[in-house]
N, C-alpha and C positions, 0 to 999 in steps of 0.2 A: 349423131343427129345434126342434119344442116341446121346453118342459122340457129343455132340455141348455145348462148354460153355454159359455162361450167359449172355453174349454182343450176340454172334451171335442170341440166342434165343429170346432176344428184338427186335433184327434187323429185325425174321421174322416175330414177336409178333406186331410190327407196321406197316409191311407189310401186317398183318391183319387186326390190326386198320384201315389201310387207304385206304384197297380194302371195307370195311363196311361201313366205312362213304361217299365213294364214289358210293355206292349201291341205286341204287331211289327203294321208297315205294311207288306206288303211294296211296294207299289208307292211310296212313301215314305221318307225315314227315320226317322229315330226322331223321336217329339214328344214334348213337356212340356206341362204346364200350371199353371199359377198361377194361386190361388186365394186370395180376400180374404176375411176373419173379422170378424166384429161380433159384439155380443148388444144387442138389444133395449132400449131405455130405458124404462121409464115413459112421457116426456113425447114418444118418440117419433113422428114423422108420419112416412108410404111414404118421402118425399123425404126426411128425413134420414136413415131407416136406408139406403135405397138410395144414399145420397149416401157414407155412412160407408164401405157397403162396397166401393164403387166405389174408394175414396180407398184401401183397402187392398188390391184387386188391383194399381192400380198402382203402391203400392209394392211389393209383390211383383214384379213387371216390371220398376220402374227398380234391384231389387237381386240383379240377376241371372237371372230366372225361376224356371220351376222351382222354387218356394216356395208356401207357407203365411203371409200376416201377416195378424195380427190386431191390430184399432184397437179 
């Protein structure tokens, strides 16, 4: 998201989260989703932003799903 730091992008990142988990499947149960937060460096390239936020879905995943972390 242009122009938006790393708090406000959580804040719409579990505005996600919590329109998805509030979503009926019915042929399904219920899902979640977990979602990884970054902001942008300076000195960034594609592969280390993609790499940072990669690293914080999965921590979102190995602490329980259904979250928001931000690296």
């Amino acid at each position: 998201m242009n122009n938006t730091d790393a708090s406000s992008a959580a804040y719409i990142a579990d505005l996600i989260r919590q329109c998805f988990a509030n979503t009926a499947f019915p042929a399904i149960r219920p899902q979640t989703v977990s979602l990884g937060v970054t902001q942008a460096q300076a000195d960034d390239t594609l592969d280390k932003l993609c790499t940072r936020v990669d690293m914080a879905l999965y921590k979102a995943k190995r602490g329980g799903k259904n979250r928001v972390v931000i690296i």
